[in-house]
C-alpha positions, 0 to 999 in steps of 0.5 A, a space after each residue: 500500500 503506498 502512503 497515498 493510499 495509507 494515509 486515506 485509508 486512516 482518514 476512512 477509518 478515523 471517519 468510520 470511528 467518528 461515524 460509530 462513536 457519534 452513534 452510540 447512547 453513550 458519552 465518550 471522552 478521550 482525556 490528555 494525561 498530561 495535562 487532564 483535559 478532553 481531547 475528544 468529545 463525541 455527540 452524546 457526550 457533548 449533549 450531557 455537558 450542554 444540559 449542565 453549562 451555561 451558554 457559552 462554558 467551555 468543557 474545561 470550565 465546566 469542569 471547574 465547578 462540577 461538584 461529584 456525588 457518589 452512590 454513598 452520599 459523599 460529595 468531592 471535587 474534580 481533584 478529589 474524584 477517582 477519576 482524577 486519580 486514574 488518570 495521575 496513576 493509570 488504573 481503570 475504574 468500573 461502574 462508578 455511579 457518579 452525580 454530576 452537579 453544578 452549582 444553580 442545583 442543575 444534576 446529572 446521574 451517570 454511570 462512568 468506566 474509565 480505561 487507560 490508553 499506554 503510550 508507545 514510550 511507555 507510561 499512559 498517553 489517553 484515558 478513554 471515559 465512558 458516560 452512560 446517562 441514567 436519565 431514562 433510568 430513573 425516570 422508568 424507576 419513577 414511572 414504575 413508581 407512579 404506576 404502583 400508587 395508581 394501582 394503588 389508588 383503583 384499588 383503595 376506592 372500591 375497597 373502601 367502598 365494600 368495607 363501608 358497605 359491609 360495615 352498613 350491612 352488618 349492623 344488626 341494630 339498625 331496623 334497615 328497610 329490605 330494599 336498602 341492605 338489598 342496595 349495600 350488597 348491589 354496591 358491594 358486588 359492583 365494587 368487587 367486579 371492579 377490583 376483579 376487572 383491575 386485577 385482570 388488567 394486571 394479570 394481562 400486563 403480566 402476561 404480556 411482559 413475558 410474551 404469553 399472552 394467549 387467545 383463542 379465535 373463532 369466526 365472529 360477527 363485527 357487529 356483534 362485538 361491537 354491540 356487545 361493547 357498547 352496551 357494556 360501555 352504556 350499563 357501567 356509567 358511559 356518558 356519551 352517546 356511541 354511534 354506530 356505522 357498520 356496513 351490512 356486508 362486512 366478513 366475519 372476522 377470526 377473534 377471541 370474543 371476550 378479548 376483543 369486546 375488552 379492547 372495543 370497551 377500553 377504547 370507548 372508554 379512552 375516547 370518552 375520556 378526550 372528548 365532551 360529554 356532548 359529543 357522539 363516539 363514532 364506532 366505523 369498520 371496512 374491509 380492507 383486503 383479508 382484514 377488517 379495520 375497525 375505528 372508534 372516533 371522537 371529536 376533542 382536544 388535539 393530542 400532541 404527537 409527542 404524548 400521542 406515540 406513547 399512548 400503548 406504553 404500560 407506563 405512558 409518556 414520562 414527560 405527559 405528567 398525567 395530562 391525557 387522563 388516568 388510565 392511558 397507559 395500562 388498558 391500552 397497552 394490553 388492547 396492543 398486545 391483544 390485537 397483535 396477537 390476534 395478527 392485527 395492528 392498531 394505532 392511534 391518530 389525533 390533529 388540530 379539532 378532530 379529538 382521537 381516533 383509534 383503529 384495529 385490525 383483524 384477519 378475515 375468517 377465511 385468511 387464517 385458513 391454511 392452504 395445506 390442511 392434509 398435512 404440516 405446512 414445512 417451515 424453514 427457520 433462519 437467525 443466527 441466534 441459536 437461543 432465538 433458534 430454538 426457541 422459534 423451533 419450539 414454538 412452532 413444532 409445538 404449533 404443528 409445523 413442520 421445521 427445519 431450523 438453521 443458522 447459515 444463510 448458505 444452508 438456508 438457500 440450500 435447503 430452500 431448494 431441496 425442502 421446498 418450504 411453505 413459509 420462511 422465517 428469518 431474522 433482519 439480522 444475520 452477519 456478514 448478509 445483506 438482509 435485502 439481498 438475503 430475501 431476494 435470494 430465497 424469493 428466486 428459489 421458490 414463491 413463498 410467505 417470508 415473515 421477518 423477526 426483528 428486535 425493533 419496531 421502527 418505522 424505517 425498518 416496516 417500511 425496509 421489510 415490506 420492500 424487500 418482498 417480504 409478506 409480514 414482520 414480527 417485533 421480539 418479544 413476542 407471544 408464540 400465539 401470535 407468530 401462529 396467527 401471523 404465519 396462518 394469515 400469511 400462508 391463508 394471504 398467499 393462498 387467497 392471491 394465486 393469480 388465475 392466469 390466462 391459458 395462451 402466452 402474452 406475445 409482444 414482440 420480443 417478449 414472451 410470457 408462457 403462463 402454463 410453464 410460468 417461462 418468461 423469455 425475451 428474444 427465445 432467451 429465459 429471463 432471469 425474473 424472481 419469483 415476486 418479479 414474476 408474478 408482478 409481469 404475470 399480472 400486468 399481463 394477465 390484465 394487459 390493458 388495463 391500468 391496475 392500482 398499486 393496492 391491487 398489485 399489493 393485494 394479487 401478487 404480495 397478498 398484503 392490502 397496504 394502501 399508501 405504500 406503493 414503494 414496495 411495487 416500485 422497487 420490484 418494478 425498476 427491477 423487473 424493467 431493467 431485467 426487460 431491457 427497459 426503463 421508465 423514459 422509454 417504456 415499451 412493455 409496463 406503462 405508468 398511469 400517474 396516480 394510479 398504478 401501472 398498466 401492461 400494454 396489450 399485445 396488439 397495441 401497435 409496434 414495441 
């Protein structure tokens, strides 16, 4: 390597040091030894000094007049704390919990490792400081805090209710007309049912926290979850008129009937809470593919989008301070766990005067149906986690399936042509592969489901998971419940969307498609196509002509209805065109209708 490329080989390596170090939720400072002052600094570092200086205070002053307290109470300054000393004596220090403070009271508690770098001619050179903020921390501890003295206060009032009742009833002196010790065991039996509902809600929370949270689905009518919800809502002092507008038509949905009347019951009540007892809570659903998305609205006060992103948080927002109303973070918490496990999704949606609107999904009855039904549906398994591993081959052999579990993408795409899987299910994360390029590799071999594991729910990673081809995500933790109920509707989803594709070939020009060999071939030459690119071109052919809507593309050859996300399409269609031979400036096969969605031209349509 000669020293030109030496030298930018440094500076790529340093920029990729900064890049990672500017990245990580953790302070890091590099000290000179020699003189005791912060050589470096990087971005989460910088952020904790500016909570403690004022404008314009350089570190070095910061640290002038930064007093330390130590777990055990006792205060010193910068001469006096260990870290000083490490850094006069070279000696690393571990886990000290340390309190930044300054003197208006303003206070940081961090956790702090210090690590000593040599010099070449012997001796310490650097001392590398890590600072870790607590903040989030002690504020989960104070939220966790909160959150028994809530639980706390449900459960004084109804039991001093019933003691109060009880003491009433038992007093054998009173002469107590019949209709009145009639209404202290009415008060008494109402009171109980409450402490029972919240221990039920503890219970669920439980449950959720440790990933087993079961339902049970069966074939059930919207509708009547629905009435069975309000009128529960109207019986136990809801004072808001509910408004229904349900379509006739809408398909039956696969649902746990007393789960889902809990959820449809907890979100009156959180809309009644944001709204004035005047207004009407609307309660609509639609179908929306192989799923039903039922909504429950009402007009009131805008919920600001930085409370409204933790409303199905246990603990809610830290920072609300308990402004959007007692119980928004337990019960809609658990309507979360158990519309996932039910394979749905819900969310929530507020804006200037239009108050709060809550949506749920749920799967049709005919989604959750599996298409192989006379024997186990073979699952092919990859993450290179092996407890992750065997706890997924758990899961689903418990399930009824068929799994092959691995941990190497080769094997994976080997046993992918030699098995013939039904469905996949892989990890976003395997070293050294592209995820993307994992995924397309596994659609190339064979047409099947692929569910993605993750260990977050960012929206930038649903968002990578759905156009990479993939059918369907999976956030760990997770209940095994769910993961079956996501595979049933993904498998029933595919089933449902085979294209019924005509018997003679599409022919247009160059371009041939053979519909009964599934062959596609341009100049007699095979084309290359995955087996999504295929089905994409199958369609458009299938209806040449005609334009089709992204939602129909999504709905036919992905068997996902996700209306506003036509980037999935794109992607695979920029793809599907190169390997054509096309672009879009000079389109002679695929058309794009603007708005719309894409349209194959007929074979007839004039020269290509």
């Amino acid at each position: 390597m000669t020293p030109s490329n030496e030298a930018y080989h440094g500076v790529a390596v340093q920029q990729d040091l900064d890049a990672l170090l500017n990245t990580v939720p953790v302070g890091v400072v590099v000290f000179d030894v020699a003189t005791g002052m912060p050589r470096y600094f990087n971005r989460e570092a910088g952020r904790l000094v500016e909570k403690l200086a004022d404008p314009g205070q350089s570190p070095e002053d910061l640290l002038k007049v930064l007093t330390f307290r130590r777990s055990d109470g006792r205060e010193m300054s910068l001469s006096e704390f260990p870290l000083a000393q490490a850094l006069s004596v070279g000696e690393m220090v571990r886990a000290e919990e340390i309190v930044m403070q300054v003197p208006d009271g303003r206070r940081i508690t961090t956790l702090i490792n210090a690590t000593p770098v040599p010099a070449a001619e012997g001796g310490v050179a650097t001392m590398v400081v890590t600072l870790q903020d607590m903040t989030p921390l002690e504020d989960l501890a104070r939220q966790r805090a909160e959150f028994v003295a809530l639980v706390g206060r449900e459960l004084r009032a109804p039991v001093t209710s019933i003691k109060g009742s009880a003491a009433a009833a038992l007093r054998v002196d009173d002469m107590r007309d019949p209709g009145e010790t009639t209404q202290l065991f009415h008060i008494i039996n109402d009171q109980a049912d409450r402490m029972l509902d919240l221990i039920s809600d503890l219970t669920d929370a439980a449950r959720l926290d440790a990933g087993d949270l079961l339902v049970s689905p069966e074939p059930s009518d919207v509708g009547v979850l629905v009435e069975q919800a309000r009128a529960a809502f109207l019986t136990t002092g809801g004072r808001n008129h509910v408004c229904l507008d349900l379509p006739p038509d809408l398909p039956r949905v696969m649902a746990d009937f007393r789960r889902i009347v809990q959820v449809l019951g907890n979100l009156l009540s959180n809309a009644e809470r944001r709204s004035p007892e005047a207004v009407a809570i609307r309660v609509g659903a639609a179908a929306e593919g192989l799923e039903v998305a039922i909504s429950i609205a009402a007009d009131g006060p805008e919920v600001p989008p930085e409370h409204l992103q933790h409303l199905f948080r246990k603990f809610g927002d830290p920072k609300d301070g308990g402004r959007l109303g007692r119980g928004a973070g337990l019960g809609l918490a658990i309507c979360r766990g158990v519309v996932e496990a039910h394979g749905g999704r819900i969310r929530a949606e507020s804006g200037p005067d239009q108050g709060i609107r809550f949506t749920f999904t749920l799967p049709v009855e005919v989604a959750v149906h599996s298409p192989v039904p006379s024997r186990r549906a073979r699952v092919l398994v990859v993450d290179a986690n092996p407890a992750h591993l065997h706890q997924v081959r758990r899961d689903l052999t418990d399930a009824g399936y068929a799994v092959t579990a691995v941990g190497e993408p080769e094997q994976a795409l080997r046993l992918m042509a030699e098995q013939k899987p039904h469905l996949v299910l892989t990890s976003l994360v395997l070293p050294g592969v592209d995820a993307d390029a994992f995924v397309q590799a596994l659609l190339e071999v064979a047409d099947v489901p692929i569910l993605c594991l993750s260990d977050a729910g960012r929206d930038q990673d649903i968002a990578q998971v759905f156009e990479m081809g993939a059918d369907d995500y999976l956030v760990r933790p997770y209940s095994p419940s769910e993961l079956a109920v996501r595979m049933r509707a993904a498998l029933g989803r595919r089933a449902a969307a085979r294209p019924t594709e005509p018997s003679e070939p599409y022919i247009r020009g160059a371009l041939t498609i053979d519909f009964a060999r599934r062959l596609v071939t341009m100049s007699g030459q095979p084309l290359p196509l995955t087996a999504t690119e295929y089905g994409l071109l199958a369609e458009l052919a299938t209806h040449a002509g005609s334009a089709l809507t992204y939602d129909h593309l999504l709905q036919r050859v992905w068997g996902w209805n996700n209306p506003g996300n036509p980037y999935v399409v794109r992607t695979h269609l920029m793809r599907l065109r190169r390997k054509l031979g096309e672009d879009g400036h000079n389109p002679a096969y695929i058309l794009a209708e603007p708005r719309v969605g894409y349209r194959m031209v007929s074979p007839d349509e004039g020269p290509p």
